[in-house]
N, C-alpha and C positions, 0 to 999 in steps of 0.2 A: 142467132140471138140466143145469149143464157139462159133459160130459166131452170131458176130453184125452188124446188118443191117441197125440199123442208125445213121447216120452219124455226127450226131450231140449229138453223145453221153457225149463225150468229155468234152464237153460246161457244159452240165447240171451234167458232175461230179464235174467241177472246181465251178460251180454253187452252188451246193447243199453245196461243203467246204466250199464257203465263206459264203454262209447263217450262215452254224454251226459254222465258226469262228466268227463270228459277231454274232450270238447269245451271244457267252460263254463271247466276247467283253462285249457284251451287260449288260450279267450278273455279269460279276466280275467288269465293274465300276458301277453299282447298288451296287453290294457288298460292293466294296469300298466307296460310296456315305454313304450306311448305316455307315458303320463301322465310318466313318468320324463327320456323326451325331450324333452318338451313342458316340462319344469320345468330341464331342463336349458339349452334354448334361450332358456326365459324368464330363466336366470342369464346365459346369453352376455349375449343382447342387452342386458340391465343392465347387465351388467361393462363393455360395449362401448359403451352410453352414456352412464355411469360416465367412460369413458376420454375417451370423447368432449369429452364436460365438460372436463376434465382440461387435456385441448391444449386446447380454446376457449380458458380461461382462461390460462392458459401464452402461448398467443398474445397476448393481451391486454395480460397481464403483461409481456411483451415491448413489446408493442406502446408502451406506458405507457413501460415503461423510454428506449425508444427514444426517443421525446416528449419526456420530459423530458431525455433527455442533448441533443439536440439542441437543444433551447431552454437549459438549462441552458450550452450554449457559445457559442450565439451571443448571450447576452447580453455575456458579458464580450468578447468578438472585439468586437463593437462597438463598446465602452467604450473597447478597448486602438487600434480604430484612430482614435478620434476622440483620445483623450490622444496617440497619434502625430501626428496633424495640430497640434494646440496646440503640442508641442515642434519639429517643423518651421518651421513660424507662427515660433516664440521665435528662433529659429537662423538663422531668418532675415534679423532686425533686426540691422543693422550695430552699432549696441553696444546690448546687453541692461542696459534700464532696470533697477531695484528689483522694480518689479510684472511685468516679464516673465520676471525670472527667480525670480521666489516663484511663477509659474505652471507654467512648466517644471519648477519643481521635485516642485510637487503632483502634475502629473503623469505624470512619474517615477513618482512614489510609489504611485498610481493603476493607473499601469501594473504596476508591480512585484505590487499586490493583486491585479489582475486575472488576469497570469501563473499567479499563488501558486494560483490557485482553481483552474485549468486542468488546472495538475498533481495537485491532488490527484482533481480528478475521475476522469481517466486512471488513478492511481495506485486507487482507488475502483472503476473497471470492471477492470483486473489482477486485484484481490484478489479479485474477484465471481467470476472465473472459474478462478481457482485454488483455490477454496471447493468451485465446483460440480462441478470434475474430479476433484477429488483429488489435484493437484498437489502442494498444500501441503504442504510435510515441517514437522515439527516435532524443534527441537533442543533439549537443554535442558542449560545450564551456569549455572556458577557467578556472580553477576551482583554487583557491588558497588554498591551503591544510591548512593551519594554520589557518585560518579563518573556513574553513569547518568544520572543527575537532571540534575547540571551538566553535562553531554555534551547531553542533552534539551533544555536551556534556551537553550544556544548557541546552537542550529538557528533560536528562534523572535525573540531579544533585538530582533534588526534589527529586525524586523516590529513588535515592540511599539514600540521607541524611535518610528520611524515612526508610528505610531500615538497618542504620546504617554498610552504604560500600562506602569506598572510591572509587573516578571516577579520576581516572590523566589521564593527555595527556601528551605523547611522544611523539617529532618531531623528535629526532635523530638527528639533525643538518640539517633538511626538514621545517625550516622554510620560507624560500623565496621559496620553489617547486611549480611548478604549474601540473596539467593531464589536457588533455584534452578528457572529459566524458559529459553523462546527468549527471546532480546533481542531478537531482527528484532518478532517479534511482539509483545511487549509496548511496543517501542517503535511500533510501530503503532498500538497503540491509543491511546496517551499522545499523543500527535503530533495526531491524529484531535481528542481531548477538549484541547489546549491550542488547534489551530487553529478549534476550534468559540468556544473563548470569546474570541477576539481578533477571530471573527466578530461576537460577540454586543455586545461589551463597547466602548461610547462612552467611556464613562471610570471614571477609578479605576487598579484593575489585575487582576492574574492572581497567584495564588499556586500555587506546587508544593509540597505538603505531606505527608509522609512520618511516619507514625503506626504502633505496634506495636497489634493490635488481639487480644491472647494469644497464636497460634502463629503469628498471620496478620500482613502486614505491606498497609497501605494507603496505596495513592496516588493523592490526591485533587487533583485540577486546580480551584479553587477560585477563581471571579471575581464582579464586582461589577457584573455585566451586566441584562439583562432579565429573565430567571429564565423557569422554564417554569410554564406553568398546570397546575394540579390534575388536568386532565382527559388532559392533554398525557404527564405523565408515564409509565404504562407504553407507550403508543403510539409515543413517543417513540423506541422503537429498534427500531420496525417498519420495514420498507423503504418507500422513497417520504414517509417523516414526516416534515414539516418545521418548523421552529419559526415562530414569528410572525414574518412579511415584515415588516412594521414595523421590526421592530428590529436589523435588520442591514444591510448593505450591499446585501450579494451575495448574492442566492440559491442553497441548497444542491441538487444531485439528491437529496437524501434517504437514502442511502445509506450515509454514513459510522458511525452508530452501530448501524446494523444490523450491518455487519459489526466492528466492536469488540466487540459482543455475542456474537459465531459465533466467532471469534480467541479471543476470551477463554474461552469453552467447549474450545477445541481445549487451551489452556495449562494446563486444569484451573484456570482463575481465575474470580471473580465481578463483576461491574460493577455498582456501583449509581449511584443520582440522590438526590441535595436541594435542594429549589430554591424558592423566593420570591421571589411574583412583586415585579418593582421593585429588589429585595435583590441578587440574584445566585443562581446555582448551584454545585453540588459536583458534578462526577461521577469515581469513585471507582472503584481496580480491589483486589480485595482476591486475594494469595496467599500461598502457605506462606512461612515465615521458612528459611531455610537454614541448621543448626547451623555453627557456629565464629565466631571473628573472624580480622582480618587477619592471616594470616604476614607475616613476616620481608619474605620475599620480594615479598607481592603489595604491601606497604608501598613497598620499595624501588621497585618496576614502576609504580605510581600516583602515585609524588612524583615518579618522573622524566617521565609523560604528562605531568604539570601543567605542569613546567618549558618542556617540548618544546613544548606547544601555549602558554602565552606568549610566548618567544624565539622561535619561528621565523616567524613572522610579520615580523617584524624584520628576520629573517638576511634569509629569500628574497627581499623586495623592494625588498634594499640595490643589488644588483647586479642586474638584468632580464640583460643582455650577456652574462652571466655560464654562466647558466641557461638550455640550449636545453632545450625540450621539444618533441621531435618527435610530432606524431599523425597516423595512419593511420588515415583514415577517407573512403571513397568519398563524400559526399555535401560536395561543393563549399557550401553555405550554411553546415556545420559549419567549413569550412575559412577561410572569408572571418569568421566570427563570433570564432573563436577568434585570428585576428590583429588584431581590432577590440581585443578585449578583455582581449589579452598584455600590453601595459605596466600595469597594474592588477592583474594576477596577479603580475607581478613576474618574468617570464619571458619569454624571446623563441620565437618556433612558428615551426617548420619543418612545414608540412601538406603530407602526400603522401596518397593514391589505397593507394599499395601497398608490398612494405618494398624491392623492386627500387627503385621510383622514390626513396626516403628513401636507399638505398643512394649512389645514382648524386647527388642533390643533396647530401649528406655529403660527399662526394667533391670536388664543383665549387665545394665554398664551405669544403672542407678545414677541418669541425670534427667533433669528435664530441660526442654526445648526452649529457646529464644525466639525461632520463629517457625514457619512451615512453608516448602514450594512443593506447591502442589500442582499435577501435572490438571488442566480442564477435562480433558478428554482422558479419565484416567479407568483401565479397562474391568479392572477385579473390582471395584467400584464406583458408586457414586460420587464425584470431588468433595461436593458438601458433606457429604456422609463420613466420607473419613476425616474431614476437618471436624466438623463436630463430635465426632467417638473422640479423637484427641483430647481436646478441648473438655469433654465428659469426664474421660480420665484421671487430667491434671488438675480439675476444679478451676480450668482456665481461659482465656479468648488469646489466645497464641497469634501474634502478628502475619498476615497471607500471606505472600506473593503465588498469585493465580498464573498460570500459564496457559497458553491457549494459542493456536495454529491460526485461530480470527476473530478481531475486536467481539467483546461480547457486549452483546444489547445490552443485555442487565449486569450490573456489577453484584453481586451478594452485600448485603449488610455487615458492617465492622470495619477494620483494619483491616484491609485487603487492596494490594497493588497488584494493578492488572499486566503482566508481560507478553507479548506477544508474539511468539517463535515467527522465524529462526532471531536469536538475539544473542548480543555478545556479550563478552563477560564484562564490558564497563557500564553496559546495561544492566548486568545483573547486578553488578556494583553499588551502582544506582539505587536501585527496585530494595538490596536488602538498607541500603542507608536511608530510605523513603519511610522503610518498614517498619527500622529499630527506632525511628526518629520520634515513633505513635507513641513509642513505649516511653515517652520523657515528657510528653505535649499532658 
């Protein structure tokens, strides 16, 4: 038989258990600690090769994009400088036969497509990167669709005539309609979806079709081109998608209706496709209709653009002698390009470097200016700055045309048209008939 003699035995059994239970305490939240870290490191490292992933592809993605912009340029640069040598070749011949000059003229024309494509690819990497910063503002006014359409159509007419395809506009009875949208953007994408189907499209033509679809108004760029296949259609305005090589000229970087699609989400607008194949395609932006019709006013303001953009064409290139247009801009190829090209604008160019130097040649050939193209990004100074030392000068507000490599948030105060490089000379045509037009208003 046991006996215990001391009396405090008791104590140091309940003692010795809680030690062991507060050990095992002890040890299973260590356990748990670990196991916690160890589930935690197993998310890092997921997350982190996860991320990993991430850039791989992105690099990739990149890497892709770069490939194809590079290929995508040097195809047409080759095209452009071989149709150089052909018109060389032409201009060379002491009198130009019949066939040498239906060749020089092809390619011209050749050449002019090839340009065409260059910019918008350019214009195509801008957009990509004012998407992904957040650059892009968005503005939204009042838009009169009748006007926009034929403003729209103007840009592309050349290109189709060239191309031998007809361009009509369809109102539908949307002639007095107005949206309220950016114009920069929606004429973006418009642009995008006319210059795709005059990619596409050997013959027939292109239609601009302007449809009420209940609160929504639609405008469909509709041509008689190769159409897209079945499969092709939602892909189609994935980045990098491109339609059948076959059936165009020129190959696209792929890029253009991806971001029509991203533009058009920013404007709160919808883009769709209809397409058969052989038939042609439809592709369509659908947004809100804008309550009213034309006031008084915007009446008056749009019959006199009408007039202004028929007659002046006329005025400005009666007199070239007449009409200096001075431009300030550092890059001498700008400067030797824009004197090639002045008797065809209907204007005579004084090119200077800076508004010192237009000051001091003003001076030595004692005339003054008609207008000013001044470069935005211009280096030996500040643009405003050398417009206004001018302006200072002459005791005068000398008509703009601004230049610039990317829409500018703020327009400066006055008579000033905004241009946006890379731009051709029927734009510049344009910009200086916009300009002279101030000087009558």
């Amino acid at each position: 038989m046991l006996h215990v003699t001391d009396p405090f035995w008791p104590l140091g059994l309940a003692l010795a258990a809680a030690a062991g239970l507060l050990a095992l305490w002890w040890a299973l939240r260590r356990r748990s600690r670990e196991q916690r870290a160890s589930l935690r490191i197993d998310g890092l490292l997921q997350e982190l090769a996860r991320r990993r992933a991430e850039l791989r592809e992105a690099e990739l993605e990149r890497s892709r994009f770069l490939a194809a912009f590079s290929h995508d340029l040097k195809q047409p640069m080759q095209a452009i400088n071989l149709y150089l040598g052909g018109i060389e070749r032409s201009l060379a011949q002491p009198g130009l036969v019949r066939e040498e000059r239906l060749r020089a003229q092809e390619s011209l024309l050749r050449l002019r497509q090839g340009i065409g494509y260059m910019n918008e690819v350019f214009d195509s990497v801008l957009d990509i990167s004012r998407l992904d910063s957040g650059a892009l503002t968005v503005a939204s006014e009042r838009v009169h669709l009748h006007a926009f359409c034929e403003g729209l159509l103007r840009q592309h007419r050349r290109m189709a005539d060239d191309l031998g395809l007809t361009l009509q506009l369809r109102m539908g009875g949307m002639e007095r309609a107005f949206v309220q949208t950016d114009p920069r953007l929606l004429e973006r994408i418009l642009r995008n979806f006319l210059s795709n189907a005059l990619r596409y499209t050997r013959r027939g033509g292109i239609r601009l079709r302007v449809s009420q679809q209940g609160m929504q108004c639609r405008i469909a760029v509709v041509d008689t081109g190769a159409g897209v296949a079945a499969a092709m259609r939602k892909k189609i305005f994935e980045e990098f998608m491109r339609g059948d090589s076959a059936a165009m000229a020129v190959q696209g970087v792929g890029l253009g209706l991806s971001i029509a699609r991203r533009l058009a989400a920013r404007i709160g607008a919808r883009i769709s496709l209809r397409s058969h194949l052989g038939l042609g395609s439809a592709f369509a932006i659908d947004l809100p209709l804008s309550p009213g019709e034309l006031s008084d006013a915007e009446q008056i303001a749009l019959q006199e653009a009408r007039i202004l953009q028929a007659v002046l064409p006329q005025l400005v290139v009666s007199a070239p002698a007449n009409t200096l247009l001075v431009s300030i801009d550092g890059d001498p190829e700008i400067a030797h390009a824009l004197q090639l090209v002045a008797p065809g604008l209907g204007v005579e160019v004084l090119a200077v470097a800076s508004s010192g130097d237009a000051i001091r040649e003003l001076a030595r050939i004692d005339r003054v200016p008609s207008l000013l193209l001044v470069d935005a990004q211009l280096q030996s100074e500040p643009a405003m700055q050398a417009v206004a030392r001018i302006n200072d000068e002459f005791n005068a507000e000398f008509p703009l045309i601004l230049c610039s490599d990317e829409p500018l948030l703020a327009v400066p105060p006055g008579r000033v048209t905004v241009l946006q490089r890379p731009f051709s000379a029927d734009r510049l045509r344009d910009a200086i008939n916009q300009s002279l037009s101030s000087l009558r208003s």
